[in-house]
VEXDREN-2710 file (C-alpha; in Angstrom, 1 decimal):
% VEXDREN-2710
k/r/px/py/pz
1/UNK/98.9/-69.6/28.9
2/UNK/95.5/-70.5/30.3
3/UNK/95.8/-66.8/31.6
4/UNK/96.6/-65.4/28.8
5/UNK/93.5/-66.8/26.4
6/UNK/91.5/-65.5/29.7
7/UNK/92.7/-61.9/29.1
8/UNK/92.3/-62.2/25.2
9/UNK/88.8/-63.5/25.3
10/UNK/88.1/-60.3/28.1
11/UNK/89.6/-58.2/25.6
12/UNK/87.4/-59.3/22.8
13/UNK/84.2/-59.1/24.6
14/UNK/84.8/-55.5/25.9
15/UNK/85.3/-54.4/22.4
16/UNK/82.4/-56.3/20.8
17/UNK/80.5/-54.8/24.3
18/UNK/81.5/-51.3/23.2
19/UNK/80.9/-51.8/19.6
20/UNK/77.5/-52.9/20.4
21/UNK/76.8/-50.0/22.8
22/UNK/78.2/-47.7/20.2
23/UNK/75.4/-49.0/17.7
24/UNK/72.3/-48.7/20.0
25/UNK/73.8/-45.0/20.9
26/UNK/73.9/-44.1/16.8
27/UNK/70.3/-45.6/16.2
28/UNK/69.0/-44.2/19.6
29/UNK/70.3/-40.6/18.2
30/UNK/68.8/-41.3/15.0
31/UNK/65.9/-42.5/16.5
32/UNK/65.6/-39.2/18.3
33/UNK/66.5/-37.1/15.4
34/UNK/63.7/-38.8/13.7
35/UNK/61.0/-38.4/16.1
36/UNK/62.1/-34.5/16.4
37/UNK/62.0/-34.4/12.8
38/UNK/58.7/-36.0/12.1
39/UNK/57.0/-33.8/15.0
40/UNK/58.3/-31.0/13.9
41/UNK/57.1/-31.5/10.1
42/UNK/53.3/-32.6/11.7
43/UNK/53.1/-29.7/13.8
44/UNK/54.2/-27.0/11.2
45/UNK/52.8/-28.5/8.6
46/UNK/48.8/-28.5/10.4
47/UNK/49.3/-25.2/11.5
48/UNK/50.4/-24.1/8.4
49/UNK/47.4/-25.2/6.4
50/UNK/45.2/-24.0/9.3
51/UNK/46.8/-21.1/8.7
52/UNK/45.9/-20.4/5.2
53/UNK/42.0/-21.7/4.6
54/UNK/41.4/-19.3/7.8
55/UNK/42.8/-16.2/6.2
56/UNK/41.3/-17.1/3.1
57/UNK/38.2/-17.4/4.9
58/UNK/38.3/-14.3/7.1
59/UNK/38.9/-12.4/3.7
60/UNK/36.0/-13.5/2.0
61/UNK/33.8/-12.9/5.1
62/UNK/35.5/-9.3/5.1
63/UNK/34.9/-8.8/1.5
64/UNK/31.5/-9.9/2.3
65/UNK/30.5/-7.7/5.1
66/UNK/32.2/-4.7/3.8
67/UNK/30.7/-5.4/0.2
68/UNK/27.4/-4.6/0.4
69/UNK/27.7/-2.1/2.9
70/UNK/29.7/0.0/0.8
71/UNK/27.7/-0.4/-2.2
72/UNK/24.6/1.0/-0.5
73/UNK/26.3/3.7/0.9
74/UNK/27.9/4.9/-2.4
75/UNK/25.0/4.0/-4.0
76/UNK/22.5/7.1/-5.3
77/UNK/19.7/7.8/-3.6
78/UNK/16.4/7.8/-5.0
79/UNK/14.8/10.5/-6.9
80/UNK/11.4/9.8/-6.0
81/UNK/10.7/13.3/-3.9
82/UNK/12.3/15.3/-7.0
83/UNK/9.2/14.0/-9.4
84/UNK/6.1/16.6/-9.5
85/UNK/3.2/15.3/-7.3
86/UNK/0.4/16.6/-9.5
87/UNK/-0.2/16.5/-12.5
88/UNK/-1.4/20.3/-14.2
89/UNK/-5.3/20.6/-13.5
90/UNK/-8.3/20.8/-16.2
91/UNK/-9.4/24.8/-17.8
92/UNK/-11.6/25.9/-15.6
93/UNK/-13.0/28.4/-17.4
94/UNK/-16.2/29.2/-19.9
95/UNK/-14.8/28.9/-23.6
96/UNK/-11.5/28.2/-23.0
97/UNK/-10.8/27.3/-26.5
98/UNK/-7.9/25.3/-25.2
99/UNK/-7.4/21.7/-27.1
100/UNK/-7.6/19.2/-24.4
101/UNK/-7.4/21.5/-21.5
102/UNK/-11.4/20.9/-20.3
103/UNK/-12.6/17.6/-18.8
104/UNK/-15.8/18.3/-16.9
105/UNK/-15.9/21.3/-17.2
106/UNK/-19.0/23.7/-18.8
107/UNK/-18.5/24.2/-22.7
108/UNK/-18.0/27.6/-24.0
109/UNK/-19.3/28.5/-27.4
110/UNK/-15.4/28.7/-28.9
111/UNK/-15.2/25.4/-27.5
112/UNK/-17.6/23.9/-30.0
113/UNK/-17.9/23.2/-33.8
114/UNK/-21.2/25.1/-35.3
115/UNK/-23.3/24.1/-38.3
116/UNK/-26.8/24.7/-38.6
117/UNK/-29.6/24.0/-41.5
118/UNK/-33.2/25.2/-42.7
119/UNK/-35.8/22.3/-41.7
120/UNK/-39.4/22.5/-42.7
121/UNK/-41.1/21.1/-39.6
122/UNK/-43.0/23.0/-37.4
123/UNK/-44.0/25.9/-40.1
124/UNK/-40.0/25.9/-40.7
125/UNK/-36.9/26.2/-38.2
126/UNK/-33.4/26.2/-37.8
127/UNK/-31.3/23.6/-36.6
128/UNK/-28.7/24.7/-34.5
129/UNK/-26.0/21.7/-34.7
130/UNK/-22.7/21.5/-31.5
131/UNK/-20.2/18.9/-31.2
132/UNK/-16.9/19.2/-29.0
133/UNK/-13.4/20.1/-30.9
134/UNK/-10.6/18.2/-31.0
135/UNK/-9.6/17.5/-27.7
136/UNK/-11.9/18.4/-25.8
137/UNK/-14.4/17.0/-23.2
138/UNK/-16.7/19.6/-21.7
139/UNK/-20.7/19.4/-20.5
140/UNK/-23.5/21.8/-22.0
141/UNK/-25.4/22.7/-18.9
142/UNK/-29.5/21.9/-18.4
143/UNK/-30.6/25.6/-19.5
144/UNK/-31.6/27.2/-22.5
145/UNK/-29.4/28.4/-24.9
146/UNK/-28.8/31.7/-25.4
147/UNK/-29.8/33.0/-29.6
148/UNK/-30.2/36.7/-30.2
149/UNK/-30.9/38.3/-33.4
150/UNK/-29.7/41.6/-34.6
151/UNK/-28.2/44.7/-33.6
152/UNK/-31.1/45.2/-30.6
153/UNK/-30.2/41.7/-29.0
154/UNK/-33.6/40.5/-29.2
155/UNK/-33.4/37.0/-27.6
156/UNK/-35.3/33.8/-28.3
157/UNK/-37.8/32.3/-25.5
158/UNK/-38.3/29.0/-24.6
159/UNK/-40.7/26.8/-26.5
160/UNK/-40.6/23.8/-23.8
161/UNK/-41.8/24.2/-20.1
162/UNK/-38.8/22.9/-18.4
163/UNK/-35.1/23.0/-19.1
164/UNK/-33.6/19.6/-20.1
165/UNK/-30.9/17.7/-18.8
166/UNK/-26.8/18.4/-19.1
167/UNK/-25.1/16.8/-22.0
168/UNK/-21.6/16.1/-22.2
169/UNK/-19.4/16.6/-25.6
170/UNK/-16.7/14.6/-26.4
171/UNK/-15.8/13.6/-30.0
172/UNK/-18.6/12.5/-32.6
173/UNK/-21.6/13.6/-29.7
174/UNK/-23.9/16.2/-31.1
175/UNK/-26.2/18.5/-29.4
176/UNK/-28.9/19.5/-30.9
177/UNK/-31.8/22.3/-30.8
178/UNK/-34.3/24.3/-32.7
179/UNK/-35.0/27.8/-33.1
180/UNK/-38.1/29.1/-34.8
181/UNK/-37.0/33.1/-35.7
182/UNK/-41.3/33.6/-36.1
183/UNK/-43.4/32.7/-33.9
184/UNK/-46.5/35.4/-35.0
185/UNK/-49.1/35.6/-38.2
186/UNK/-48.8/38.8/-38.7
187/UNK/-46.1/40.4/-41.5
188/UNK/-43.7/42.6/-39.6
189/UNK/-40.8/41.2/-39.0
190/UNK/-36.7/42.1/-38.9
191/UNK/-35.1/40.6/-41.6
192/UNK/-32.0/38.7/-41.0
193/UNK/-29.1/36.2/-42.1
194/UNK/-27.6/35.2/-39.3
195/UNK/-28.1/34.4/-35.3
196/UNK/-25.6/34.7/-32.4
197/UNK/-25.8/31.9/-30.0
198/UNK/-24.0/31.3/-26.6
199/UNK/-23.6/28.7/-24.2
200/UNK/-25.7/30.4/-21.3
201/UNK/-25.8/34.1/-20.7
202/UNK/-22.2/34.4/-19.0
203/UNK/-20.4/32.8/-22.2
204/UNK/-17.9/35.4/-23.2
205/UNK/-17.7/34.3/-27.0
206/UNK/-20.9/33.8/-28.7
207/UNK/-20.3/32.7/-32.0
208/UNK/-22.3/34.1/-35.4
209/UNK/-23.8/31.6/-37.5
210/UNK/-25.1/32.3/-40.8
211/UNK/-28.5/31.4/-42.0
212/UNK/-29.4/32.9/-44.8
213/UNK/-32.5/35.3/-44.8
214/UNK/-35.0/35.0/-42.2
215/UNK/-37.7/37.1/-40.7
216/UNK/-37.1/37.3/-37.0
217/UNK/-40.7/38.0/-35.0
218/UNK/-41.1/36.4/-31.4
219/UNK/-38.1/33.6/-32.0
220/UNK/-38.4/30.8/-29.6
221/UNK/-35.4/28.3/-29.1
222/UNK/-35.7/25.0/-27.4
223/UNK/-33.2/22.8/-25.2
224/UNK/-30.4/21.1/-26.0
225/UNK/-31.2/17.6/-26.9
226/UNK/-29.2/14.6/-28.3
227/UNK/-31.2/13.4/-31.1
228/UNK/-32.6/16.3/-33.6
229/UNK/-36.1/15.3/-33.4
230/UNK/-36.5/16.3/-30.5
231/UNK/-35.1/19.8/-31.2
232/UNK/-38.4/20.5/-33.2
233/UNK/-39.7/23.8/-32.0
234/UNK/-43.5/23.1/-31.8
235/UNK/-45.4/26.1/-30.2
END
């Protein structure tokens, strides 16, 4: 009997033996499963999310680099050689009679606005009156100007001893100067109503101004000046 409780107890310990092995093998395996499972999930997962700020990244430094590049490639090139270098120079040329097309340059007789008037200085004399047009900017040279009287072309002398300096004409200036159409004591004399006058002798467009009747007899003319009393033709 004593043998018998001996083989029952050997019995029941081998089964709670294997019952207990059979427990640490499940949560060993589940143990292992786990740990697979868990390293798995933290090594996918980090490379996964690596994985997408990198591309994201690499895209926007691609977009980047290739951005700008293209933009000045395709952009348009400038036009800076296409605009004129120069601008269209000044009239060169005696009386012109061009609006705005002289700067500098000698004045011409059509490049001037005329007016004269009868003074009573100096035994009597004309004042011969010149302003620039509209426009226009040009110099009268330091000469005499050029008056003639009549069909013959008889010119006036010079009343001063020396020519006077250039004046330039530009808007309300006015040049001014004197002409005395009788100079003598006797009574001959050409009787006239106008006088031609011209911006040097080379001035292809004298003008005619009208004067009313004078008798022309050794006329003298003096400079061009700025202020009319100084155009008084004393002899």
């Amino acid at each position: 009997m004593f043998g018998h409780r001996h083989r029952n107890r050997r019995s029941a310990l081998l089964a709670s033996a294997a019952l207990v092995g059979g427990a640490l093998l499940m949560t060993a395996c589940q143990d292992t499963d786990g740990t697979v499972d868990s390293g798995a999930a933290q090594s996918s997962s980090p490379s996964a999310d690596a994985d997408s700020p990198s591309a994201s990244a690499s895209a926007s430094e691609d977009a980047a680099s290739d951005g700008p590049s293209d933009a000045a490639s395709d952009a348009p090139t400038s036009g800076a050689s296409d605009e004129p270098t120069a601008s269209p120079s000044a009239g060169s040329g005696n009386g012109s009679g061009s609006n705005g097309s002289k700067v500098g340059q000698v004045c011409g007789a059509n490049d001037l606005s005329w007016s004269t008037r009868s003074e009573s200085q100096a035994g009597g004399y004309i004042l011969v009156m010149a302003k620039a047009k509209s426009g226009i900017t040009c110099v009268l040279p330091a000469a005499l100007p050029t008056v003639a009287f009549g069909s013959d072309g008889t010119e006036a002398g010079p009343v001063e001893q020396a020519v006077g300096k250039q004046i330039t004409l530009s808007g309300g200036t006015v040049a001014y100067a004197g002409v005395n159409p009788k100079t003598t004591n006797t009574d001959g004399g050409k009787e006239l109503d106008s006088i031609i006058v011209a911006v040097g002798n080379e001035d292809p467009n004298p003008v005619s101004l009208k004067v009313g009747t004078i008798t022309v007899d050794k006329p003298v003319v003096t400079n061009w000046h700025t202020a009319p009393k100084d155009a008084v033709p004393f002899s």
